[in-house]
C-alpha positions in Angstrom: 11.0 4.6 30.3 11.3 2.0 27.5 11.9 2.0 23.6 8.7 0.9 21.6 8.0 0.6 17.8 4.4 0.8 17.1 3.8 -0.1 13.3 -0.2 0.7 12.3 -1.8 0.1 9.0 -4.7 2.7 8.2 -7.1 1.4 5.2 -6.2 2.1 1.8 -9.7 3.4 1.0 -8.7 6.8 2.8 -7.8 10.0 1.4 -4.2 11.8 2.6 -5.9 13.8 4.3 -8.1 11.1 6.6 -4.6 9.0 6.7 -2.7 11.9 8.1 -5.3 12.6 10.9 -5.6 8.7 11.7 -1.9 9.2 12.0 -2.3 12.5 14.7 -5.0 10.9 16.2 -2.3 8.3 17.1 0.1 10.9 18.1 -2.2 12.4 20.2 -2.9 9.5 21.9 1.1 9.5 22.4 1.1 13.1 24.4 -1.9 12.1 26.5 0.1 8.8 28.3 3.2 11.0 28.6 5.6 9.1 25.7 8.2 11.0 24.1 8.2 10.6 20.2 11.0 10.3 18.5 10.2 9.4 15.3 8.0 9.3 12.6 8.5 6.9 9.2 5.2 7.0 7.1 6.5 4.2 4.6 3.3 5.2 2.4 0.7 2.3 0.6 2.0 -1.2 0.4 0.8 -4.9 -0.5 -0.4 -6.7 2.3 1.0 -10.0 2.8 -2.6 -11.7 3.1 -5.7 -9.6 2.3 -6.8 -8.2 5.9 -10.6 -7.1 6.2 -11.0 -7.7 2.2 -7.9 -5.0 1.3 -4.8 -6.2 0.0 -2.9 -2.7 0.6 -2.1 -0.4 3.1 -0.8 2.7 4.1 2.1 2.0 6.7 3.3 3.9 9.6 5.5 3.5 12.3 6.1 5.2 15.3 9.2 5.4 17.4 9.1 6.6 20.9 9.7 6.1 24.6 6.9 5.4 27.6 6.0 3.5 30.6 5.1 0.1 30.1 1.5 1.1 31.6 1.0 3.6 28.4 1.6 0.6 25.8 -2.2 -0.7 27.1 -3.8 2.7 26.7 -2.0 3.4 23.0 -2.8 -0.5 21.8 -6.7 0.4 23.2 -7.2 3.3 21.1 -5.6 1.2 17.8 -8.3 -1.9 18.5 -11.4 0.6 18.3 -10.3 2.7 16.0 -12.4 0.9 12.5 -9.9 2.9 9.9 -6.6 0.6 11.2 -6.9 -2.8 10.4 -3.3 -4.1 11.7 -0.6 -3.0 14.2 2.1 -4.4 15.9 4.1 -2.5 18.9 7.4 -3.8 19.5 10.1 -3.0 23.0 13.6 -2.6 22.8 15.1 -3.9 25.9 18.5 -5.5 25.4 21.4 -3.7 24.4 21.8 -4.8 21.1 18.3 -4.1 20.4 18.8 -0.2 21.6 21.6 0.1 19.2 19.2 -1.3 16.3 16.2 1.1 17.7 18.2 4.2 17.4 19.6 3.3 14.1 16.2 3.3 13.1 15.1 6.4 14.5 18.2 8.0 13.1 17.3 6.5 9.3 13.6 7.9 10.1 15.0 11.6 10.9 17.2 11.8 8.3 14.8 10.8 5.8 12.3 13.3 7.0 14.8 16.1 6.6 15.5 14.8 3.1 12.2 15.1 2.3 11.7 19.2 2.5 15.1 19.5 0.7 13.8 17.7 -2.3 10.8 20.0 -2.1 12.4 22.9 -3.0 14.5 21.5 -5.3 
């Protein structure tokens, strides 16, 4: 099994609620091809670097997570035909150096997400 980084951009024109089931819909996808997720960092609406399909924002996601290199077709498949994302990128760790970086990140991604309750109930 290999590291991968899929980053997805779902249309701003969505409410949270159609976001966060573009988002499970992705996930789901995820369970079905046997990857183990380890992360999850919604980075929320940002500015586009070019306009893409007329928008010039986003709502950002990305996904860390193990799987066979055969799952990376089948996950990239269902983000093509799906009309609601309009950009994604899926990146492998392989080197060493580039495993140390990858779980950095999905350490900064965990910890964030268990900030996030704690200022809830604040």
């Amino acid at each position: 099994m290999n590291c991968y980084e899929t980053l997805f951009v779902v249309k701003p024109t969505l409410t949270e609620e159609e976001i966060a089931a573009q988002v499970a819909k992705i996930k789901d996808v995820l369970a079905k091809v046997d990857a183990e997720l380890l992360a999850t960092d919604d980075m929320g609406m940002r500015k586009l670097a070019y306009p893409v399909e007329k928008n010039d924002r986003g709502y950002y996601t990305i996904l860390f997570y193990k799987a066979n290199g055969d799952a990376i077709a089948e996950i990239e498949r269902n983000l093509k035909i799906n009309e609601d994302i309009i950009k994604f990128l899926t990146v492998k760790y392989s080197n060493q150096k580039e495993l140390a970086q990858f779980d950095k990140q999905v350490a900064a991604a965990n910890k964030s997400k268990a900030e996030e309750p704690a200022k809830e109930e604040a």
